[in-house]
SETORSE-260749 format. One record per residue (C-alpha): x negated, y negated, z. Coordinates in steps of 0.5 Angstrom, whole numbers, plus 500, padded with zeros to 3 digits. Layout:
N
XYZ;...
! end
This chain:
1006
677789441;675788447;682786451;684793451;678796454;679790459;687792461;685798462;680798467;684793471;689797471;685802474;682797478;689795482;690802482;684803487;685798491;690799496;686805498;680801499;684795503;682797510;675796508;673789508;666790504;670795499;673788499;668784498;665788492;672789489;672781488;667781485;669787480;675783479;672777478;666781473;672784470;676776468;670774466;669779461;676777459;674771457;668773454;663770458;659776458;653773462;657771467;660777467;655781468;651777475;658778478;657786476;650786478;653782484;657788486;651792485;646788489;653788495;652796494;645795496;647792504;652798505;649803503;650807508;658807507;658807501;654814500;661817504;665812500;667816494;671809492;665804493;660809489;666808483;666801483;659801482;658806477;664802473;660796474;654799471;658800465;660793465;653790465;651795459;657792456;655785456;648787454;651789449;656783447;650779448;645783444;640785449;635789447;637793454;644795452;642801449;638803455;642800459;648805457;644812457;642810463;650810465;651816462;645820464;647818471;654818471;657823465;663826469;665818469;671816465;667811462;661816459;666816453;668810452;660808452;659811447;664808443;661801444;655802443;656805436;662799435;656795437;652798432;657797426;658790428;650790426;651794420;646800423;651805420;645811422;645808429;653809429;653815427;649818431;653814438;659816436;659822433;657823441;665824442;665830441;673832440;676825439;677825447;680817445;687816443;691810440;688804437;680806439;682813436;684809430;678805430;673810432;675814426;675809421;668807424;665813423;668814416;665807413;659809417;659815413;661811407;655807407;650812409;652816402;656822406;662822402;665828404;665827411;667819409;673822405;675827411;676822416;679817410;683823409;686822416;686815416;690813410;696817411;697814419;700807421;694803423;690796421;685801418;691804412;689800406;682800409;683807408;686808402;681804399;675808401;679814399;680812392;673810392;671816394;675820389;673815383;666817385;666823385;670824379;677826382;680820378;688823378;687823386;683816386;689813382;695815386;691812391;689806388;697806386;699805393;694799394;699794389;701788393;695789398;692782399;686784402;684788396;687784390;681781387;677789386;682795386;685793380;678794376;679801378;686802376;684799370;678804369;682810371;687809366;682808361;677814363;684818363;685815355;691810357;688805353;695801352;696801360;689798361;692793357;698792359;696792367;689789366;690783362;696780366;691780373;686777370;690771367;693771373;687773379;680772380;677779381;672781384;669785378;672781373;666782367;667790368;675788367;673784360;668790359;674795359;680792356;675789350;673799350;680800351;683794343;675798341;678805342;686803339;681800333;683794334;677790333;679783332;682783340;676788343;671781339;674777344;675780350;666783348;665776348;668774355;665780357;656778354;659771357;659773364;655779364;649774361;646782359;645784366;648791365;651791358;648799356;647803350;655805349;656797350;651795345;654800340;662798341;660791341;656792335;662796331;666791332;663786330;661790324;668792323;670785323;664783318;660779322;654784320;649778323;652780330;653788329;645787326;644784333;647788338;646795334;639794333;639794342;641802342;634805345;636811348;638817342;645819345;651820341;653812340;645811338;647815332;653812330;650806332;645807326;650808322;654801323;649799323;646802316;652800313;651793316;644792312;647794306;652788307;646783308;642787303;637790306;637797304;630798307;632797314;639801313;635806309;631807315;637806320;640812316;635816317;635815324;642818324;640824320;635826325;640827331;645833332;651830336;655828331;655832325;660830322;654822322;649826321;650829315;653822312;647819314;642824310;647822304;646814306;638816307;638820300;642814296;639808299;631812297;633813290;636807290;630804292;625808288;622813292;624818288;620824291;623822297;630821295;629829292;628832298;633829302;639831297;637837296;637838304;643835303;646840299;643847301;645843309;652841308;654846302;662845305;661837305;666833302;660829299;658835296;659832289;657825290;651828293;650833287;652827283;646823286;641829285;644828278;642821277;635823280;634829275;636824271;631818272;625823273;627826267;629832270;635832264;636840265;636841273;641835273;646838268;645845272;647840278;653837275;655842272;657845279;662840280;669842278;672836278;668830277;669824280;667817275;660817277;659823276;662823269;657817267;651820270;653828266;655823260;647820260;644827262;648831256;645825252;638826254;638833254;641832246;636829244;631833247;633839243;633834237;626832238;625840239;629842232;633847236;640843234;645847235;643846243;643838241;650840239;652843244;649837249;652832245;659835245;658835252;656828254;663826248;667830254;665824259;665818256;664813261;659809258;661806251;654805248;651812251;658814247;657811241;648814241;651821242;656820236;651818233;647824233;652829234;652828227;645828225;645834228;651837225;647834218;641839220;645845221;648843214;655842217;656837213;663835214;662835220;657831221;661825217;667826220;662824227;659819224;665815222;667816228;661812230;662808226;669806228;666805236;666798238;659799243;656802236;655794232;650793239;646799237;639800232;643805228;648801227;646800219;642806218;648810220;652807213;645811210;646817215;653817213;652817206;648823205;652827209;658825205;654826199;651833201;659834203;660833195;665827198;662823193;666816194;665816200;658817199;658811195;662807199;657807204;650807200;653801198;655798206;648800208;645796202;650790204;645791210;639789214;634795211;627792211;624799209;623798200;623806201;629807204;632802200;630805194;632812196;640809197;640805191;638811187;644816191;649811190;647812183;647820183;655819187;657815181;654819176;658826180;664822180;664821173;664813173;658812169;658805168;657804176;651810176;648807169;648800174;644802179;639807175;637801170;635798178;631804179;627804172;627796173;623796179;618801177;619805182;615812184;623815182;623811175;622819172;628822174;633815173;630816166;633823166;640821169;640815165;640820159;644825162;650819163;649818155;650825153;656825158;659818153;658822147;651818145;648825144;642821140;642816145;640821150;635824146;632819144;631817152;630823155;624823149;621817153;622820159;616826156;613820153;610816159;612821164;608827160;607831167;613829171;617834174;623832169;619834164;621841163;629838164;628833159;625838154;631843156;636838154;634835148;635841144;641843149;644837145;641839139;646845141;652840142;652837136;652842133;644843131;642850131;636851128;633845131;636847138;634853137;626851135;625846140;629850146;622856143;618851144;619849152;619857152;612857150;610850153;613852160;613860161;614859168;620854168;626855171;629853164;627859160;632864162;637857161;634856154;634863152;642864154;644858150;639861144;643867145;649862144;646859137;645866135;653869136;655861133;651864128;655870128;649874129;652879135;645884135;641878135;644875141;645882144;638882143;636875147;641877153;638883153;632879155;634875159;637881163;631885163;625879165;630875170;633880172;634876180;636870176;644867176;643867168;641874167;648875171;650870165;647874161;650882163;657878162;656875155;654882153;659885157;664881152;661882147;662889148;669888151;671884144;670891140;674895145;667899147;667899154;663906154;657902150;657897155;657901161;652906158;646900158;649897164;646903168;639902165;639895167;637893175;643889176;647892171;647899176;655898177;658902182;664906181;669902183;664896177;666901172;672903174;674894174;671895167;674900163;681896166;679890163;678893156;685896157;688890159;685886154;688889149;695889152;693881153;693881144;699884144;696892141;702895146;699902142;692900144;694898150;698906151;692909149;687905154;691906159;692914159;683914158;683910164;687914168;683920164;676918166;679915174;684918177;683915182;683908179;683902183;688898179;693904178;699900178;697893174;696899169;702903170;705897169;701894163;703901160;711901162;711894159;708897153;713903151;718898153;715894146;714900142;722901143;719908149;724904155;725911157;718913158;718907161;722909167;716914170;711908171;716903173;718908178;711910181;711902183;717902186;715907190;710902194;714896196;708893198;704891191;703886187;707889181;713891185;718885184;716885176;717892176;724892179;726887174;723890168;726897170;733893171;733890164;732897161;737900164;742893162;740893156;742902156;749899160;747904164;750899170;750903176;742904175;741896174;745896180;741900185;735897182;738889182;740890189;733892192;730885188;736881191;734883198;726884198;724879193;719873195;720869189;727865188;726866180;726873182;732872187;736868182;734874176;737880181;744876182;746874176;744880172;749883180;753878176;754882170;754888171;759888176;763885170;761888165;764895170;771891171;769889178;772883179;771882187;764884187;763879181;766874185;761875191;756874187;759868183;758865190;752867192;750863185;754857187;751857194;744858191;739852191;735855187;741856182;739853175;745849172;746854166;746859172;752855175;755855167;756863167;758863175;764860172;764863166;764870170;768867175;773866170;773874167;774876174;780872175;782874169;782881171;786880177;791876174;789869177;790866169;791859172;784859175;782863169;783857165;781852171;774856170;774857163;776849162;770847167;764851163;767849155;767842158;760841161;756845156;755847149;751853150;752860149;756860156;760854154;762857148;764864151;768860155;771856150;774862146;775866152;781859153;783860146;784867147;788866152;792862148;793866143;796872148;801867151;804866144;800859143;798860137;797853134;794850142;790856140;787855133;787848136;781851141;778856137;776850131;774846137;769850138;767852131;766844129;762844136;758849137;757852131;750855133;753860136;753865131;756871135;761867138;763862132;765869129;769872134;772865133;774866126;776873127;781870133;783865128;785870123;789873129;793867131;794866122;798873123;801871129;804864124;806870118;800866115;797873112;793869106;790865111;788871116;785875110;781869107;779868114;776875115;774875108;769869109;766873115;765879112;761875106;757870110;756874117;748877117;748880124;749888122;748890130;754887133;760889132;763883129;762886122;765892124;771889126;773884121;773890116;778893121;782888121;783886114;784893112;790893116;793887113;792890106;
! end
């Protein structure tokens, strides 16, 4: 740096020389100065500087000149530069003094600026940058050029850069950067730094990018490349960039190289390669500046990585309550909980929880402190922190495991009604939440069990057999759910449930399990499913029941299931248990034992043991029962007085036993046995008038009811049933009554009698509650007393109701009437309605056959040919039904001139059966026979008929009759009157017209 000062100034020098040649003491002081000037040159500074001292002390001689040598004083004043510049290449304390000295003396010099670049060049070779300041920024306007200008510039900017002045730094840089000179790179770098500095990474990067391929500045920018694209998130050009430099080179910032690469895998979640370049990172940095963030990172990854020693390490370093202490807190609760150290991840939760940062973590960390406290059994503590939880974070995605956890806690304080409400507000459960609601649900069961409010036990138990998690809780629910239904006497119910129980696998590990075959059983029992009470009262005493009493009880059901179910035998077994053993229920197996002896016909068995049942158990509670039922058997057997004497007997012993209206009724019953109708009126009357809320007495109205009814006399009884409390009828009781009678009598056949009721019934209840059951039972009546006429009139009020009972029935009788009066159009209208409204297939089959036959009887034969279809298409159709469709079938065809499927039909009927329809038939063919002329063919099927259907009497005598025609036909008139002679003699049936028409016949042939 010196050199170019050096070659400036002799130029200068050489210029003023021969200006000053003429002087010989200029001369001499030029020598000097020269030879000052080569020294300087080859840096020998203190010999240098006696030849500028030398030029000054030759100044002194000739003063006098020199004051008017304006050249010479020049000299010298350069020389006193020289002599501060060596001072100061050589260090002396006086060079500062020595160059203020020459500016003070000479500031118009040319050297006066170039001094103060050389003291501040001086000072920044001793690295006092305040004192370069202060010397160079004395050149005001940069009055140097070129290299010194560059130099100048670049000094000063470092200066600045090292006294902390970035912004004048960076302006001078700024210049610098962008100019050719040995201070670009330099420049560059410092302006980078500057930038990353303060923050202007875009601008730092782009010119830290420019120093790539710099040698001078290879071992460090690279570190700040790499840290501007990480801070700029360019976490995959940190990688690429980084990690081939630091394989490749030694860099300066090596350990905050691997501390970047090692954040950048962290922030790609790649944890596995941010472990490794971490520990290259802790091996160089040996802890000096791994920070909070450091701590974190390196402790999540180690976390991740499921080395939880590691991440327990590093995480517990984080001090300071920033963003990555909360997470930090987190990884490294979850890293206890790993190591199985819930109390210190509880207490690393609750740090999380306490921070705001994150609140995303800070709610997962006051549901981690909650669980991890409930789990831990601080359970007042684990209450408070969820249901903080759940009035903080009602939006949370744990809201339901929070509200679950809450549930679990109800639950294990016993809080069972909180813990349903809590559970309840989940809509859809999750499995954990299922199995806490399931075990709550039970619980609160059990609870309203405990309180006999079982229909809310119901409702629980329900509700926990909804969320089966748990197979035993499962299995208990069942169980009770059915003890409950048995409480509420839902009987059926309750059994089915307690099978259910009993199918369950977790069942067999339960208490119950044995008890439940007794629990079963009596439902089953009270559910009047006796077999399958016995089948489990036998289980249970297959059992381990210890309990006698229990035992006792089974034993003693089992028995009264057989004995419902009518199997004595089995039943007799297990009473005979009962009486062996001496038990306290030995009096009621007597009675039962009696009872099943009664029932096998042992009548005299029964009695004797019901008689030793009063014998040793005089004040048993059976005692009225027995004492009942010995002369009730009395009653069977046919005894009467001795029943009648003994049942007074147990009225006077037990006035006040449920027994005596029983024991009067069968009183009563002796008495009607005995034909002594008063006297049992009298005793039901009795029993109606002192037991008047008993069912007996009810009994009691019914018997005198009938007794009244069986001689028509409905008045009387309703005349004393309006002075008894239960008798008090309603119209709609009297009107039922005075109905019954009428229909009685119509039930014995006294049609008149039953015309007659009927007409009184409608005279006393015009409105009447069974008006058509009445008109059709009055119908029905004329129609038997040969009145079909007036008939007519009730058959067609029914018919105008096509909702009633008698509607169907009506039709039908009202079809016969007019069938029978061969009033065809009538039936038909009639026929038609039943085949289209009808509800029973027998009505159905009823109204097309009789369609069947009107229609042919009206010559019809296309509407009989439907209707023989509809027969044939009928699944409902009887086989006879399907005889006379073919029958019919053959008569329409007939009619329209089809003989040939005439016959076919005939022949088919005549072939399958020997009814009356197939012995139509069959003369039908022979008829036709003899119209066609075959008279032989013809009495060949007429005796046909005769040898094989003669029960057939109308049919077998208009056979005869067609015999005597065929004989007339043949010119055999001797046999045709004897025909028609043998049928006028021996035919009985004067209503038809077989009679009539022989007689006929014969008197033509006469």
């Amino acid at each position: 740096m010196l050199r170019k000062y050096t070659i400036f100034t002799l130029i200068f020098a050489f210029f003023t020389i021969p200006v000053l040649a003429q002087n010989t003491a200029w001369f001499d002081l030029n020598q000097d100065f020269k030879s000052g000037m080569e020294l300087l040159e080859k840096e020998k500074y203190a010999a240098a500087s006696i030849q500028f001292n030398r030029v000054l002390k030759n100044d002194q001689k000739s003063n006098a000149k020199a004051e008017i040598n304006p050249e010479v004083s020049l000299l010298k004043e350069n020389a006193r530069y020289y002599i501060a510049l060596c001072a100061l290449e050589l260090g002396n304390s006086d060079a500062e003094s020595l160059f203020l000295s020459f500016i003070s003396a000479n500031p118009a010099n040319n050297y006066t600026k170039l001094a103060f670049y050389q003291v501040g060049r001086s000072y920044f070779a001793q690295k006092n940058y305040p004192k370069v300041i202060e010397w160079l920024k004395k050149l005001e306007g940069n009055s140097l050029s070129g290299k010194e200008s560059s130099e100048y510039r670049y000094k000063l900017a470092y200066s600045y850069f090292e006294v902390k002045e970035y912004d004048n730094a960076k302006k001078l840089f700024a210049e610098l950067k962008d100019e050719k000179s040995i201070y670009n790179e330099q420049s560059t770098y410092y302006f980078a730094y500057i930038s990353y500095l303060q923050k202007d990474y875009k601008k730092a990067l782009v010119e830290f990018e420019r120093l790539k391929g710099s040698t001078l500045y290879e071992n460090s920018y690279p570190y700040y490349i790499s840290a501007l694209y990480f801070l700029d998130n360019r976490y995959d050009d940190v990688l690429s960039y980084a990690i081939p430099i630091l394989k490749s080179t030694k860099q300066l910032y090596e350990t905050e190289m691997f501390r970047i690469v090692g954040a950048s895998y962290f922030a790609k979640s790649d944890y596995t390669n941010a472990g490794v370049y971490f520990q290259n990172f802790q091996q160089k940095d040996q802890g000096k500046t791994q920070n909070n963030q450091d701590n974190y990172q390196i402790g999540y990854t180690a976390f991740k990585l499921k080395d939880y020693k590691k991440a327990i390490l590093e995480l517990e370093k984080l001090e300071t309550a920033d963003e990555y202490f909360q997470s930090g807190m987190i990884a490294l609760g979850e890293s206890f909980l790993k190591t199985n150290n819930k109390q210190a991840a509880r207490s690393a939760f609750f740090k999380a929880s306490k921070l705001t940062f994150d609140k995303q973590l800070q709610e997962e960390g006051l549901f981690n402190y909650a669980k991890l406290s409930y789990e831990l059994e601080f359970h007042q503590v684990a209450l408070d922190a969820t249901q903080l939880f759940i009035k903080t974070y009602p939006l949370s995605p744990k809201l339901d495991s929070a509200k679950t956890l809450l549930g679990e806690i109800l639950l294990t304080t016993k809080n069972y009604k909180d813990a349903i409400d809590i559970l309840e507000s989940i809509p859809n459960k999750n499995r954990e939440a299922n199995e806490v609601y399931q075990k709550v649900t039970y619980y609160r069961g059990l609870e309203f069990y405990n309180e006999r409010a079982f229909q809310n036990g119901i409702s629980m138990f329900m509700r926990s057999n909804k969320n089966v998690e748990d197979d035993e809780i499962h299995s208990l629910a069942t169980y009770w759910l059915a003890e409950a239904m048995y409480e509420v006497r839902k009987f059926g119910e309750s059994v089915d449930n307690f099978e259910k129980f009993m199918e369950l696998p977790a069942s067999r590990k339960t208490e119950v399990y044995n008890f439940a075959n007794y629990a079963l059983a009596y439902a089953a029992f009270e559910h009047e499913s006796y077999r399958k009470a016995a089948t489990y009262f036998t289980r249970f005493l297959r059992g381990n029941e210890k309990d006698p009493n229990t035992i006792n009880d089974a034993i003693l059901r089992l028995a009264d299931s057989y004995f419902v179910l009518k199997d004595y035998d089995d039943a007799l077994v297990y009473y005979n248990r009962i009486i062996a053993s001496k038990t306290s229920s030995e009096d009621y197996a007597l009675f039962q034992r009696g009872m099943i002896q009664g029932l096998q016909g042992q009548n005299d068995l029964k009695i004797a043991t019901h008689q030793s049942l009063l014998q040793q158990f005089p004040k048993s509670n059976y005692s009225d029962d027995a004492s009942f039922e010995i002369p009730y058997t009395y009653f069977i057997k046919g005894d009467f007085e001795i029943a009648k004497t003994d049942l007074s007997s147990l009225i006077e012993k037990y006035p006040r036993s449920s027994y005596v209206p029983r024991a009067l009724i069968t009183i009563g019953l002796v008495e009607l046995n005995q034909d002594q109708e008063e006297a049992a009126i009298v005793t039901f009357k009795r029993v109606v008038s002192e037991y008047t809320t008993t069912d007996e007495a009810k009994l009691a109205l019914e018997s005198i009811k009938n007794i009244y009814l069986q001689k028509s006399d409905a008045t009387g009884f309703l005349d004393y049933a309006n002075t008894t409390s239960i008798g008090n009828l309603s119209t709609y009781e009297q009107d039922n009554i005075t109905f019954q009678a009428a229909n009685n009598r119509f039930l014995t056949a006294d049609y008149q009698g039953t015309f007659e009721s009927v007409n009184a019934y409608f005279d006393k209840f015009p409105k009447a509650v069974h008006d058509k059951h009445a008109r059709f039972i009055r119908a029905e009546s004329l129609v038997k007393l040969k009145r079909p006429n007036d008939a007519i009139p009730d058959y067609e009020y029914i018919l105008n109701d096509w909702t009633s009972d008698y509607t169907e029935r009506a039709l039908i009788s009202i079809s016969k009437i007019y069938l029978a009066q061969k009033k065809y159009n009538e039936a038909i209208v009639h026929l038609k309605k039943l085949e289209l409204t009808s509800e029973y297939k027998a009505n159905y089959s009823f109204a097309v056959n009789n369609l069947m036959e009107a229609y042919a009887n009206m010559n019809l034969p296309d509407e009989t040919l439907q209707y023989v279809k509809f027969i044939r298409e009928s699944n409902k159709s009887s086989e006879e039904d399907l005889f006379r469709a073919g029958l019919y079938s053959g008569k329409a065809n007939l009619i329209i001139g089809d003989t040939i499927q005439a016959v076919n039909d005939f022949t088919e009927v005549a072939e399958k059966t020997q009814t009356v329809t197939g012995a139509e038939a069959k003369y039908n063919i022979a008829n036709i026979l003899y119209l066609r002329g075959e008279y032989k063919t013809s009495l060949s099927t007429a005796f046909d008929l005769t040898n094989k259907m003669p029960s057939h009497d109308y049919w077998v005598a208009k056979t005869y009759i067609l015999i005597a025609d065929n004989y007339i036909g043949l010119k055999d008139v001797f046999q045709a009157k004897s025909t028609l002679q043998s049928i006028i003699e021996n035919y009985e049936n004067e209503d038809d017209d077989i009679l009539k028409m022989a007689k006929e016949k014969l008197e033509k042939l006469k």
